[in-house]
Structures are given as C-alpha cells and as structure tokens.
GUZAZA-489345 format. One record per residue (C-alpha): residue number from 1; residue in one letter; chain; x, y, z negated. Coordinates in nm, 2 decimals. Each point is the difference from the previous one (the first is absolute). Layout:
// GUZAZA-489345
- resi  resn  chain  X  Y  Z
- NUM  a  A  X  Y  Z
...
END
This chain:
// GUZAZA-489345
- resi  resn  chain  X  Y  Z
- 1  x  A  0.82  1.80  0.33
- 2  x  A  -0.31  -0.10  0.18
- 3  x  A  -0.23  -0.31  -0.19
- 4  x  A  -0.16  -0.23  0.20
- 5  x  A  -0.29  -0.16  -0.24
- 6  x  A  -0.20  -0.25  0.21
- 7  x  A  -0.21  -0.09  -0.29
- 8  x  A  -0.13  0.34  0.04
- 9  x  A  -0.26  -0.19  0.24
- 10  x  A  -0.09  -0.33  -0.01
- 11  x  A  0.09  -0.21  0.25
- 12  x  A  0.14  -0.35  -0.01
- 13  x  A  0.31  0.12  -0.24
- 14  x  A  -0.25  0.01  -0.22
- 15  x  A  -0.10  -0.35  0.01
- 16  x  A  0.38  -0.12  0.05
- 17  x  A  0.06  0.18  -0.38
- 18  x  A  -0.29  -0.12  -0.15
- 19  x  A  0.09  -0.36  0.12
- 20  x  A  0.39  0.07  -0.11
- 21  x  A  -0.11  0.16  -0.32
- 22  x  A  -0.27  -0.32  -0.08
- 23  x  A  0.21  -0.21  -0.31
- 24  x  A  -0.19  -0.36  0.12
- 25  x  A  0.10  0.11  0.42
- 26  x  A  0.37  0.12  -0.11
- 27  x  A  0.02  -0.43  -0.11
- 28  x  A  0.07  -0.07  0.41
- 29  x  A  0.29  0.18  0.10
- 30  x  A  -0.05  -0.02  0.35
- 31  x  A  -0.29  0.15  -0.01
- 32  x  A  0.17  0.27  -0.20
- 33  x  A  0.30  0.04  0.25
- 34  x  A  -0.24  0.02  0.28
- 35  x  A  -0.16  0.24  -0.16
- 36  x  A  0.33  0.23  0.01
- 37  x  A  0.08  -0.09  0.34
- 38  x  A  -0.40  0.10  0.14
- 39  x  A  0.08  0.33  -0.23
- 40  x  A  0.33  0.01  0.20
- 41  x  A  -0.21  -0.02  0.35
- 42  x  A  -0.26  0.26  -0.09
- 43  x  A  0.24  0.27  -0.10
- 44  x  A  0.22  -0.06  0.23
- 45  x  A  -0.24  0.09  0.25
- 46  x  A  -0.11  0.33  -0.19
- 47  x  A  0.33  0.09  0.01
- 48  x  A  0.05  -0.09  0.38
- 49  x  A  -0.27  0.29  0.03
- 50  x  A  0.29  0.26  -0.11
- 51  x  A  0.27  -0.07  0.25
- 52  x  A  0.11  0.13  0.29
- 53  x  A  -0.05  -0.13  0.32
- 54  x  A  0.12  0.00  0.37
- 55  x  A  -0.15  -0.08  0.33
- 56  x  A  0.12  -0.34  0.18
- 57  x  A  -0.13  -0.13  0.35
- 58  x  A  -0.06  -0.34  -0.04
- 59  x  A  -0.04  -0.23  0.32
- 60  x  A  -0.32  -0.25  -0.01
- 61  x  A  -0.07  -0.32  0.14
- 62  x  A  -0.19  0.24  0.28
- 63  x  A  0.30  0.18  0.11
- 64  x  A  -0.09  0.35  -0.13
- 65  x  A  0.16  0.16  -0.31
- 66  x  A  -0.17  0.11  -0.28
- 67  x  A  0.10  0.23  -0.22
- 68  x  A  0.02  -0.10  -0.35
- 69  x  A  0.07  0.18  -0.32
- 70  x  A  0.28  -0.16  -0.20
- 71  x  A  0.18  0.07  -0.29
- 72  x  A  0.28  0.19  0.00
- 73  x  A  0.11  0.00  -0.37
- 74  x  A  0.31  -0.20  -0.10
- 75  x  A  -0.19  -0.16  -0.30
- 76  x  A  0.22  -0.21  -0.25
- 77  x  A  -0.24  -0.20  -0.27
- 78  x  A  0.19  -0.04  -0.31
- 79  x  A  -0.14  -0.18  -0.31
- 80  x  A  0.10  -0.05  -0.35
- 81  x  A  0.08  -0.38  -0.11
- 82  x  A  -0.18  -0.21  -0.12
- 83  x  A  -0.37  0.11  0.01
- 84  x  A  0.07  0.22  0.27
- 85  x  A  0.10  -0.30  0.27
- 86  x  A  -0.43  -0.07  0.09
- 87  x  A  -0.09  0.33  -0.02
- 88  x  A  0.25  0.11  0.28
- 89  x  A  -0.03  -0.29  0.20
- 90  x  A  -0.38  0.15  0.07
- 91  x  A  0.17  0.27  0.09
- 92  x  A  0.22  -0.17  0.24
- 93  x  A  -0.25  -0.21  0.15
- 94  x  A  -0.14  0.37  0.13
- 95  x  A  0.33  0.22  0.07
- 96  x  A  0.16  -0.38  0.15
- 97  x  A  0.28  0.19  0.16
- 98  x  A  0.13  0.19  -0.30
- 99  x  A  0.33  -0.01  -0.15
- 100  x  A  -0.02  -0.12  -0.35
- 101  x  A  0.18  0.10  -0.34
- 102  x  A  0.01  -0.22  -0.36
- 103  x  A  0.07  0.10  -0.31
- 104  x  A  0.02  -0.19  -0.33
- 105  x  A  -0.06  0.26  -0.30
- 106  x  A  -0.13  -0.19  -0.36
- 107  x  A  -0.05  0.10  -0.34
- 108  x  A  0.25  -0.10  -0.22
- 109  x  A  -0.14  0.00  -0.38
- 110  x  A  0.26  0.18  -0.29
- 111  x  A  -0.33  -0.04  -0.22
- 112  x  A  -0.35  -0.14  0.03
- 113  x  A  -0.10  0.35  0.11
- 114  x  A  0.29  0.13  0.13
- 115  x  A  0.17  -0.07  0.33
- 116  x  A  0.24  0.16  0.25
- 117  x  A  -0.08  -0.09  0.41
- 118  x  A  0.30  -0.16  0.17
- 119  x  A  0.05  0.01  0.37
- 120  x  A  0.21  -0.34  0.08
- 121  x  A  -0.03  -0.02  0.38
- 122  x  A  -0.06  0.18  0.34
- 123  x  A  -0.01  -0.07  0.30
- 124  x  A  -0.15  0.24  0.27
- 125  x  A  0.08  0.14  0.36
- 126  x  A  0.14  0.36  0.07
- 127  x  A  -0.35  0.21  -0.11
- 128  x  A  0.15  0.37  0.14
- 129  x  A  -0.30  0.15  0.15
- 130  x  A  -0.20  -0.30  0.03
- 131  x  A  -0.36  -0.06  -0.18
- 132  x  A  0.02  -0.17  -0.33
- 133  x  A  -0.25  -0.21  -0.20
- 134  x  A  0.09  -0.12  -0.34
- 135  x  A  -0.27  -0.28  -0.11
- 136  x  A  -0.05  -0.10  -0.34
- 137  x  A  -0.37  -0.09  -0.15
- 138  x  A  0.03  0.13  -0.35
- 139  x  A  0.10  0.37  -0.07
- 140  x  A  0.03  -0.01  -0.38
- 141  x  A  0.23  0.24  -0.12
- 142  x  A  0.17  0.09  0.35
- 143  x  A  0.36  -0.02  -0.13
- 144  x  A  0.06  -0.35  0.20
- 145  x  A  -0.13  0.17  0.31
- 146  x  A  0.21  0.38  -0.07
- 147  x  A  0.32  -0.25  -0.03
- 148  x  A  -0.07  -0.23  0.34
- 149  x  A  -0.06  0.33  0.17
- 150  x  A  0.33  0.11  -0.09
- 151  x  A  0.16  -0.29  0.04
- 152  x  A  -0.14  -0.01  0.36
- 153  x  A  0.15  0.36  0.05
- 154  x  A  0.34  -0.15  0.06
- 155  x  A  -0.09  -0.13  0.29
- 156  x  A  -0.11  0.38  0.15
- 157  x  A  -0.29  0.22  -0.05
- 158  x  A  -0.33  -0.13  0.15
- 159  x  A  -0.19  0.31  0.25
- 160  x  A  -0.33  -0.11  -0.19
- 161  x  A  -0.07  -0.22  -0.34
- 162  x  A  -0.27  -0.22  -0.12
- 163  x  A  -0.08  -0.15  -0.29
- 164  x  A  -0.27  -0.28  -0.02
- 165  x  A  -0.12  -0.15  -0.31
- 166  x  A  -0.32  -0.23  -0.10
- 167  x  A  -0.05  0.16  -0.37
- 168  x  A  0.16  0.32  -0.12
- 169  x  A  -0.02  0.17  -0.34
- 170  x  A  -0.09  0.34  0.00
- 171  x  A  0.33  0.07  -0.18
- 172  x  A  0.18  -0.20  0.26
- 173  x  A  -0.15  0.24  0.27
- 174  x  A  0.11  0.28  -0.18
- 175  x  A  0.33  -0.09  -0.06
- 176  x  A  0.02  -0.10  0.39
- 177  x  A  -0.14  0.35  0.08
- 178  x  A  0.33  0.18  -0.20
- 179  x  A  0.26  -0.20  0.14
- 180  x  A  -0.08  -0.13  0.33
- 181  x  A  0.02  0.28  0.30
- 182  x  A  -0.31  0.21  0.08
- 183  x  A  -0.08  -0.13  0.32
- 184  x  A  0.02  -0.37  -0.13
- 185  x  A  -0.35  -0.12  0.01
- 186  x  A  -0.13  -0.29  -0.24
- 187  x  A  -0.22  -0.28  0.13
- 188  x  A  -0.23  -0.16  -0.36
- 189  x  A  -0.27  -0.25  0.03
- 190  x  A  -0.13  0.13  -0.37
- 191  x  A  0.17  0.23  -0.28
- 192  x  A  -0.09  -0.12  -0.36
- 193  x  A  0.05  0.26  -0.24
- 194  x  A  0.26  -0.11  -0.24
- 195  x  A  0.27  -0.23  -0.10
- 196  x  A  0.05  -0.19  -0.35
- 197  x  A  0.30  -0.07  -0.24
- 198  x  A  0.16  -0.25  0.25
- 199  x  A  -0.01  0.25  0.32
- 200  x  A  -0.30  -0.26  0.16
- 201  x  A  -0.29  0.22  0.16
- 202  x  A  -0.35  -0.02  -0.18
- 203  x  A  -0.22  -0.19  0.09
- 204  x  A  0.26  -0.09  0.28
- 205  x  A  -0.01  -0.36  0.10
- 206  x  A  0.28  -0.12  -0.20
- 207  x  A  0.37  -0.10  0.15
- 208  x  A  -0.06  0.01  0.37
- 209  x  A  0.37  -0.23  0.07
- 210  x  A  -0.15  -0.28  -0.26
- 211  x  A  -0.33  0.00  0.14
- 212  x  A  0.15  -0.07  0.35
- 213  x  A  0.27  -0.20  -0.05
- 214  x  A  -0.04  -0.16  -0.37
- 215  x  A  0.16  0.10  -0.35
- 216  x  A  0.36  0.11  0.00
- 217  x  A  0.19  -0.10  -0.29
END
C-alpha cells in the first residue's frame, strides 16, 4: 500500500492540524468542522493529481472548441458517520459529480478498554470497477476502516482504492498496510506514533465526531 503523508512538507495542512489540534480553538466547532472540510478540499485535489484523464472538445462562447482534459474516473466518495460527514463533504465540494457511499461503523464498549466495531448501516452505489474513496479523519486502530471496506465490498470491487484520513497512528498504518490491497494508496495529513489504553491516537486531537458536532451520550 502506498502512504500519502502530506505533513511530510509543510503546507497549509499544517496549519489546519495545528488549529484542529489547539484545546482553546477545538471550543468553536465550526471552526473545527471547517477545518475538516478545507482538509477535505486540499486532498482531494492531491488525489485529483492521480487519475486518469480523457480529452473533451469543449465549445466556447467564440465558436471554437477547445480541448479540455477531464476526468475520466468513476469516483464514489464514501465516509464513515459521524465525524466523517465534514471531512467528505470537502471532498465533494471538489469531485461535485461523484457518486457517494455512507457507512455507519461505531465502537461499542464490552469494557472501559475493550470494544468490538459494529457496522449498522450502508448505503452505497454499484462500486465494480469504479474509483473508491473512503474518508474518515481519525485512523486509530484501523479496524473501523478494515470493516467499512468490507462492508463496501458487497456492493462490487472498486478498480482503484483510497483511503483518506486527517490523523493516523503508526499502528493504524500498519495494520491498513496488511489487510488493505497493495495497490490501495493511503492519503494522511500527519501520522502520530502511537495509541493509548482507549484506542485514541497520541497526541491526536481528541474525539473528532464530539468536537464537530457536540458530546454524544
């Protein structure tokens, strides 16, 4: 699997973490789910760089056609709920014509440390041969993301897969790198190296779906 890490040079992801990461900024949650969406946008375009493309003749107002490059990837943008919903809607703001996919995958706690992930709903287009792009900001252990994949599966095999995420854990990178196919290439706006007792990446930024929306119960 191929890593993506756009933290590897600064650029405004940088700033976009640092504001996301910031415990007084994190107290406006629009700010915060903008945040997500402008990550959305910007790596949505890096990954525009890796499609295919086809020639079009487009007409102007001056009568001539000119050709234009367009893409010619069937993209479908799916995200996992909840944190997942601004993070691919920067996404869609770029790739407006693609088909999109939702999944709802949680953890549900047996113990204080010790959860299984639960996939309760889908709902996604035919994905045979078409370009995936499964969105969801925080990469902690990879197990929600392994399950979605799957999950997304029933619905065909995708020609190419990407996997977008605003903070992974080296560990979650790891496990997507044994389970996910080879060619599948992963998009990261930073990798923190580790995880602690509750599965939450360190330093992270906390619970991405609570800072957006507000405390779940």
């Amino acid at each position: 699997m191929k890593v993506i890490n756009l933290s590897e040079h600064p650029s405004l992801v940088s700033q976009y973490l640092a504001e996301m990461r910031h415990t007084e900024l994190q107290k406006d949650p629009l700010r915060f789910r903008r945040n997500l969406e402008r990550l959305g946008e910007i790596m949505a375009y890096e990954l525009s760089r890796t499609l295919d493309y086809r020639t079009e003749a487009v007409r102007t107002p001056l009568g001539v056609d000119a050709d234009c490059r367009v893409i010619a990837d069937k993209v479908v943008l799916a995200t996992i709920f909840r944190a997942g919903v601004p993070f691919h809607q920067g996404f869609l703001r770029y790739f407006d014509n693609a088909e999109n996919a939702f999944v709802s995958a949680y953890r549900k706690y047996k113990e204080k440390e010790n959860f299984d992930v639960l996939i309760e709903y889908l709902a996604s287009p035919r994905l045979e041969g078409k370009t995936l792009v499964i969105c969801d900001p925080m990469l902690a252990t990879g197990a929600s993301m392994e399950l979605s994949y799957r999950a997304l599966l029933t619905k065909g095999t995708p020609a190419k897969l990407h996997i977008a995420s605003v903070i992974a854990s080296q560990k979650a990178v790891d496990y997507m790198n044994s389970v996910m196919p080879e060619d599948a290439t992963l998009w990261v706006g930073v990798i923190d190296p580790e995880i602690n007792s509750h599965s939450y990446i360190v330093p992270g930024l906390g619970d991405a779906g609570d800072l957006a929306y507000g405390v779940k119960e």
